[in-house]
C-alpha positions in Angstrom: 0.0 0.0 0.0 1.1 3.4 -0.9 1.5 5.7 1.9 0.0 8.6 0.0 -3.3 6.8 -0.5 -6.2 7.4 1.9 -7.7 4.1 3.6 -10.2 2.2 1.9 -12.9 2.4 3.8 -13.3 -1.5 4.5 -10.0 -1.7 6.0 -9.1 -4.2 8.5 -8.2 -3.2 11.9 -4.5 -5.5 10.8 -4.2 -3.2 7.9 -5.1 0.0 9.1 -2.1 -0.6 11.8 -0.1 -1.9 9.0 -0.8 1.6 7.6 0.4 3.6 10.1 3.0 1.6 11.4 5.0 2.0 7.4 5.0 5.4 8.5 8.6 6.6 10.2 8.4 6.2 14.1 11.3 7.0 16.2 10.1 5.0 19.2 11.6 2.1 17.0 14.5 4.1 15.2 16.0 7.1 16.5 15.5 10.3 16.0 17.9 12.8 14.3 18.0 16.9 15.5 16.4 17.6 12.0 13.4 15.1 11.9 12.0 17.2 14.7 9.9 19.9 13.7 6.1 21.2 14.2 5.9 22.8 10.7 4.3 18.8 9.5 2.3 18.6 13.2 0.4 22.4 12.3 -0.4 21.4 8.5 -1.8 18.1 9.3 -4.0 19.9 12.0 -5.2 22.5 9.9 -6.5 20.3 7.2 -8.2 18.4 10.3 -10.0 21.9 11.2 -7.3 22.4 14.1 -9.2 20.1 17.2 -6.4 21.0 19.7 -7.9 24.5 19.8 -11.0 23.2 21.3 -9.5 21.2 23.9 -8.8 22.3 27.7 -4.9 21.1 27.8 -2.6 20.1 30.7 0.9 19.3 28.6 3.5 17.2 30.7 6.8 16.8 29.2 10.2 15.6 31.4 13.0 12.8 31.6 11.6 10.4 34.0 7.9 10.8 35.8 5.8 12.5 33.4 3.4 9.3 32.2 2.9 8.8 36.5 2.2 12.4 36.4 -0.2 12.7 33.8 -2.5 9.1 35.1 -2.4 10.7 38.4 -3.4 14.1 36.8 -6.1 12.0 34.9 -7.2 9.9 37.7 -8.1 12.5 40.0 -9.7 15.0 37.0 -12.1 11.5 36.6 -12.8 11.8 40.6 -13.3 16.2 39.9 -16.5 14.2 37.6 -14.4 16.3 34.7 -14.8 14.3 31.3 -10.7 13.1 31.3 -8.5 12.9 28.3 -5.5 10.7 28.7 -2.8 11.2 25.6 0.3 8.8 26.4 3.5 7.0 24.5 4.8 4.2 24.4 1.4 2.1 24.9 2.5 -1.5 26.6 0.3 -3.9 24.9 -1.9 -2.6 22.8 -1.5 1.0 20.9 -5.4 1.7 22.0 -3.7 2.5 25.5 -2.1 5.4 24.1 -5.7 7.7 23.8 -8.2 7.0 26.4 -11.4 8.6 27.9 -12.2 8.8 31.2 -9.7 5.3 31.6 -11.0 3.0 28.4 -8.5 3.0 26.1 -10.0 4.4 22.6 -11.8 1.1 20.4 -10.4 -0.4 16.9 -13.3 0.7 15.4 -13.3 4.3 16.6 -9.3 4.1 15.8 -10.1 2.7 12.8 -12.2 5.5 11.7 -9.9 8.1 12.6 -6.9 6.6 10.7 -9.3 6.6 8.0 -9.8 10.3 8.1 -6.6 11.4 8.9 -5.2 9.5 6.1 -7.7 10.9 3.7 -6.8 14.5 4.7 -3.3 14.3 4.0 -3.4 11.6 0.9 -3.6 14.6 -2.0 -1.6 17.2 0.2 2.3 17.7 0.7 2.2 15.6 3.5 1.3 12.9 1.4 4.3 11.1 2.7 6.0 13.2 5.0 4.0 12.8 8.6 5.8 10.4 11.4 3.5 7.8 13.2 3.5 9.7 15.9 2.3 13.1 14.4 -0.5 10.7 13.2 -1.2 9.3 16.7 -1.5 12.9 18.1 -3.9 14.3 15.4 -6.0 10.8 16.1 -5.5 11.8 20.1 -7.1 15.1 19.4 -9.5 14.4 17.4 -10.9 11.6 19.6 -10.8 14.1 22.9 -13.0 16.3 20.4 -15.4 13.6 19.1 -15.7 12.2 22.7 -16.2 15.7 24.0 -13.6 15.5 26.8 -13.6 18.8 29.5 -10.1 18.1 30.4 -6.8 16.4 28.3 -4.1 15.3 29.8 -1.2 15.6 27.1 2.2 13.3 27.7 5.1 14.9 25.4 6.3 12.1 23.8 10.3 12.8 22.9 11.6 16.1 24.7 8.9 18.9 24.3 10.0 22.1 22.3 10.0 19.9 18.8 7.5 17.3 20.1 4.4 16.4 18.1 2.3 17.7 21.2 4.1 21.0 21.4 1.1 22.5 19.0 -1.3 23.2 22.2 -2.1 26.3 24.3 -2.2 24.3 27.6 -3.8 25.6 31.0 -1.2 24.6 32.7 2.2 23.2 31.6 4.1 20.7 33.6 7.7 19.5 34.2 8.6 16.6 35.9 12.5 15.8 36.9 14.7 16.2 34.3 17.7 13.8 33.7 20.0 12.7 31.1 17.9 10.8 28.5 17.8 10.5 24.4 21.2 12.6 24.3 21.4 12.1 20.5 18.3 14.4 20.2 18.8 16.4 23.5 22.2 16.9 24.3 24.5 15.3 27.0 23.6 17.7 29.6 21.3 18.6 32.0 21.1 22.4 30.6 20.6 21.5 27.0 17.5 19.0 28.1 15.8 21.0 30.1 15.8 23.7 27.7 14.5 21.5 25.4 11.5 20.0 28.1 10.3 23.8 29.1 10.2 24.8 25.4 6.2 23.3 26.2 6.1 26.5 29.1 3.9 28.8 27.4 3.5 32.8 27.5 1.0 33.4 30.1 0.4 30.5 31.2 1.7 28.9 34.8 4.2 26.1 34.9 4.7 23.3 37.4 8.3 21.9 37.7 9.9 18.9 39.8 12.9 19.3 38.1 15.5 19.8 41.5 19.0 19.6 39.7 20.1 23.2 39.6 22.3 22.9 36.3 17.9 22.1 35.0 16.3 24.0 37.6 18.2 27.5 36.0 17.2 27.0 32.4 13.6 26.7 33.7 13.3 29.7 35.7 15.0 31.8 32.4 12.7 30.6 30.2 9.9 31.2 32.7 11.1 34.9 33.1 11.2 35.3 29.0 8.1 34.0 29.1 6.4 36.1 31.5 5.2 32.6 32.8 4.7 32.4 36.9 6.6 28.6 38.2 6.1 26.4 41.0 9.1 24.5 41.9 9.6 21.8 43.6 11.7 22.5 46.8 10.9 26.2 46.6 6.8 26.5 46.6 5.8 23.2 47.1 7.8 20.3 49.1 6.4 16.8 50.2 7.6 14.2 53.2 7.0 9.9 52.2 6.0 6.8 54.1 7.1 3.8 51.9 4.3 1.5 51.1 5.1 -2.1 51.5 4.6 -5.4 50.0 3.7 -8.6 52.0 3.4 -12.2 50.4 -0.1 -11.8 49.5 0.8 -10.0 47.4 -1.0 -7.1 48.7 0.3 -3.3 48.4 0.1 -1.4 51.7 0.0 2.3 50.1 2.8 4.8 50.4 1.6 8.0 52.9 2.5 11.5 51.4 2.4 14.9 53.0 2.8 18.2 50.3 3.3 21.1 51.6 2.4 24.4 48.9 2.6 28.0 49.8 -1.0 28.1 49.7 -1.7 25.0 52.7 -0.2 21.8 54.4 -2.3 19.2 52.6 -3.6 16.0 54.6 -1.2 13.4 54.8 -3.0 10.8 51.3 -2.3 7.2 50.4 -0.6 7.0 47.2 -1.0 3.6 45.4 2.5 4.0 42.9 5.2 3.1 45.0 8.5 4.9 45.7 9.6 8.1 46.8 10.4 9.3 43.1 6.4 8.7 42.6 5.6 10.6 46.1 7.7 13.6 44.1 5.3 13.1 41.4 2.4 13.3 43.6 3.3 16.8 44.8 4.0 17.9 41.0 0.7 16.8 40.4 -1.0 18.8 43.6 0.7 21.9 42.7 -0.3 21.7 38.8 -4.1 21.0 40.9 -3.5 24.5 43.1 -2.7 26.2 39.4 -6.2 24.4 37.8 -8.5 25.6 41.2 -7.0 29.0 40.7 -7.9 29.6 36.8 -12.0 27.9 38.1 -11.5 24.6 37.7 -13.3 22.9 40.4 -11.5 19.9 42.0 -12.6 19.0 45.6 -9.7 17.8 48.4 -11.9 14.7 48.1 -10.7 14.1 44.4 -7.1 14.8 44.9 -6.9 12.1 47.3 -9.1 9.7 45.4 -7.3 9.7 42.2 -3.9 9.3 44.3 -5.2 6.2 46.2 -6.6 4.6 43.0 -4.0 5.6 40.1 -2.9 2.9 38.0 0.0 2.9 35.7 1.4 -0.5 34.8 4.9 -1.3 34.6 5.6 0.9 37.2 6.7 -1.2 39.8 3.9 -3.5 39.5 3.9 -6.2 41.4 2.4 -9.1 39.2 2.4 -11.9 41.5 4.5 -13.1 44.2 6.0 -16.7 45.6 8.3 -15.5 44.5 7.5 -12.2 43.8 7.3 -10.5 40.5 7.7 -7.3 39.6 7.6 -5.2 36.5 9.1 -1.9 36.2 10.1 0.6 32.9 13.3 1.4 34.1 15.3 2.5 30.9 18.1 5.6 32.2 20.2 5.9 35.4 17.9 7.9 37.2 15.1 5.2 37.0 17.7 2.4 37.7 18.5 4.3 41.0 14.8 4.6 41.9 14.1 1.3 41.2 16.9 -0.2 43.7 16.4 2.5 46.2 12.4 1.0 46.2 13.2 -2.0 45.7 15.2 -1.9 49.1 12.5 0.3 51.0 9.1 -2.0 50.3 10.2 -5.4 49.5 11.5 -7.5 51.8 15.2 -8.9 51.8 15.4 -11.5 49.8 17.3 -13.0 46.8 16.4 -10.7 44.3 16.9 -12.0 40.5 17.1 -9.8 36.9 14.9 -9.9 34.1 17.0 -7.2 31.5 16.8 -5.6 27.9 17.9 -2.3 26.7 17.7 0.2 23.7 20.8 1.1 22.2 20.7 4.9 23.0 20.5 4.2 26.9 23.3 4.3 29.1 23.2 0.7 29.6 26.5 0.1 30.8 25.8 3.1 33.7 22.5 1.9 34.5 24.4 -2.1 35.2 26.6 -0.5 37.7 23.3 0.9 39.8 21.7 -2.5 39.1 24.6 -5.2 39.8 25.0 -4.8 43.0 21.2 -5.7 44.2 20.6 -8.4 42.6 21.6 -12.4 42.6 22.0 -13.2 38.8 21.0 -11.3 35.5 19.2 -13.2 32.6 20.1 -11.0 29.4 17.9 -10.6 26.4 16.2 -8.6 23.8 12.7 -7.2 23.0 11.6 -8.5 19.6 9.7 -5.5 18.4 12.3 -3.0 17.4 15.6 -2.1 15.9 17.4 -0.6 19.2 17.2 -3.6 20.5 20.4 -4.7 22.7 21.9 -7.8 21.7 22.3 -9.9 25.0 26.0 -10.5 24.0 26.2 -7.0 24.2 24.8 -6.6 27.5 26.6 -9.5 29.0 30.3 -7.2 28.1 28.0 -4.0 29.7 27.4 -5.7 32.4 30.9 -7.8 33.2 32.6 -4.2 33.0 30.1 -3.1 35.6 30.7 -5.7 38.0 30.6 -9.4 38.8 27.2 -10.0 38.7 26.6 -13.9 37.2 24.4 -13.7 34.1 22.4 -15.8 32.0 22.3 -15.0 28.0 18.4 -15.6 26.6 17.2 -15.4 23.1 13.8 -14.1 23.9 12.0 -12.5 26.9 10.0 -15.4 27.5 13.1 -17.8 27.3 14.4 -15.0 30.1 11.4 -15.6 32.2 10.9 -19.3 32.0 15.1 -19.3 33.2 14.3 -16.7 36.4 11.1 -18.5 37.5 13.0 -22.1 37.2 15.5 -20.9 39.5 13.7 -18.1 42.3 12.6 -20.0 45.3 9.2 -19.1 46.4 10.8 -16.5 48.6 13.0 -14.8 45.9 11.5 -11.6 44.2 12.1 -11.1 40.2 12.2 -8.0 38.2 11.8 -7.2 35.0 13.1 -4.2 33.8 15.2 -2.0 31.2 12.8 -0.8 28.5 9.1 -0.1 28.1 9.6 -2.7 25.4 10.5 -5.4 27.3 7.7 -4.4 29.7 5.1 -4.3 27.1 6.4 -7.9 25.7 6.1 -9.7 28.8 3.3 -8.3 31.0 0.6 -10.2 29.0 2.4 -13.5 29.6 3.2 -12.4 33.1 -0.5 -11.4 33.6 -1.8 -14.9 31.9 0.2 -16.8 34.5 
């Protein structure tokens, strides 16, 4: 199939992916400095009669926290009784997770449709062949919140934020979560060059959130802010937050973390969070500040809500613990920073036990870095390599990553669910197994996990 045809409009659901999946996506290759641009993003909106402008917007861009952020941002909207909005990337399982309403995940017919029209838009104009899969999944994401009639949209960034796909909106609020170093190729190598990339989605006029506390990051921000004429909330200046670890026991039952966040405006009560870790209790406050922000532009969002959609957020593959005897969990960790909040949660809400590694990695992570956070907590390593996409690590690779590391026995496995089978034959019912390294993996495993 051509790419510059519209979609019959008997397509199969198989073919209509098959579509949009020839189109170039950088999730599976990467990116280069000048593939990203909004100039294809605007176009392709404006022959769709420009839905984003009828959307009420809260954009969330950042190295590591931001798809937490925006489900807890979207979990307690849906408590508010606000029609919610969810835009995310990567999906897991299924790329229906990616644009949801009020938590269901958008149907193949409804995306079927919409591929249908978008493709039909752009078939006879000069983006016949030009638009990236994911410029397509945003104009399918805003065209749903508009068909679905959504009062609030939650809006993930999907690859840094100035260039991003997403970057087209006029948000309410825009919000940063930490900022660390991640996709260097397309950001830089340090903290100063992402983050001015992540606050190119702060606005003129309007407020901005940030948990970024690194002060090499935290500087950029407040400079664009001030160019911007843009009011910010930081993190460990207007808003702070103190953390009771949740635990695990051998049900496996999660006793919620306990947050406290403090603002310049009140002392909140002390909420349950369900996400565990204090990197997600950081998150949490983010997402109470961004809420302070919303109340004061009218948006009506009782305490009640706040601490409902904090008790009841779910984000999978996010420490999720799947099972346990031994225990299983699954976790997205794909930089440093994620490594280290892993281990350091890991420690704090599991108990000690022989702990065994379930890894693969993309090839534009800092795999070797992330081994040397990793080794030292764990037992043994089974190595191996998503199937869906080219950045996938060889587990030869990995194994010389990891032996310069440290001495950390390994385990080399063709597939993820030759790694699994090898870590469940050998865990005693005691043992705890984690899965980790890429959303890819993740997304691989979890419905085989979940079937067992």
């Amino acid at each position: 199939m051509e790419a510059s045809l519209p979609l019959p409009p008997t397509l199969s659901y198989q073919e209509a992916l098959a579509f949009w999946y020839g189109r170039v996506n950088f999730e599976q290759r990467t990116a280069q400095p000048s593939d990203l641009k909004l100039d294809r993003m605007r176009t392709l909106l404006s022959l769709l009669g420009d839905p984003h402008e009828n959307l009420r917007i809260i954009h969330v861009a950042g190295s590591k926290g931001k798809g937490s952020i925006s489900a807890m941002l979207a979990a307690i909207l849906r408590h508010a009784r606000y029609r919610t909005g969810l835009f995310t990337s990567p999906h897991l399982c299924r790329v229906e997770e990616r644009i949801q309403v009020d938590g269901q995940p958008i149907r193949p017919e409804e995306l079927i449709a919409l591929l249908t029209e978008v493709s039909s838009a752009i078939a006879h104009s000069p983006l016949a062949d030009a638009c990236t899969f994911f410029e397509i999944a945003t104009a399918i994401g805003f065209l749903h919140f508009v068909r679905r009639r959504t009062q609030a949209t939650v809006l993930e960034v999907g690859l840094g934020g100035r260039f991003d796909s997403t970057n087209v909106c006029d948000p309410a609020v825009s919000v940063i979560s930490s900022i660390s170093i991640d996709h260097t190729q397309q950001l830089g190598n340090r903290l100063s060059s992402i983050a001015f990339e992540k606050a190119g989605i702060i606005k003129p006029g309007r407020p901005a959130v940030s948990g970024a506390v690194a002060p090499e990051a935290r500087e950029v921000i407040k400079r664009i802010c001030r160019e911007r004429g843009t009011t910010l909330c930081e993190l460990g200046v207007d808003f702070h937050f103190s953390y009771e670890p949740g635990h695990v026991n051998s049900t496996p039952s999660v006793n919620p973390s306990r947050v406290q966040i403090t603002t310049t405006r009140r002392r909140w009560p002390v909420m349950e969070l369900s996400l565990l870790g204090e990197h997600q209790a950081a998150n949490a406050s983010v997402v109470v500040a961004c809420i302070e922000e919303l109340r004061d532009q009218g948006w009506h969002i009782p305490d009640a809500a706040v601490a409902a959609g904090l008790a009841d957020v779910r984000w999978p593959a996010r420490m999720e613990v799947i099972g346990c005897r031994p225990f299983v969990v699954l976790d997205c960790a794909h930089n440093v920073a994620s490594a280290e909040a892993l281990v350091e949660t890991l420690s704090h809400s599991f108990p000690p036990t022989r702990r065994w590694l379930v890894f693969a990695g993309s090839s534009d992570k800092q795999l070797g870095e992330m081994f040397q956070v990793l080794a030292p907590h764990f037992h043994h390593a089974f190595l191996t390599r998503y199937e869906n996409g080219s950045r996938s690590v060889p587990p030869e690779e990995l194994a010389g990553l990891l032996t310069h590391a440290g001495t950390l026995p390994f385990t080399l496995c063709p597939t993820p669910a030759e790694a699994w089978r090898a870590a469940c034959a050998q865990a005693a019912p005691a043992d705890l197994i984690c899965i980790t390294g890429s959303v890819f993996l993740a997304g691989e495993l979890r419905p085989l996990l979940v079937g067992e």
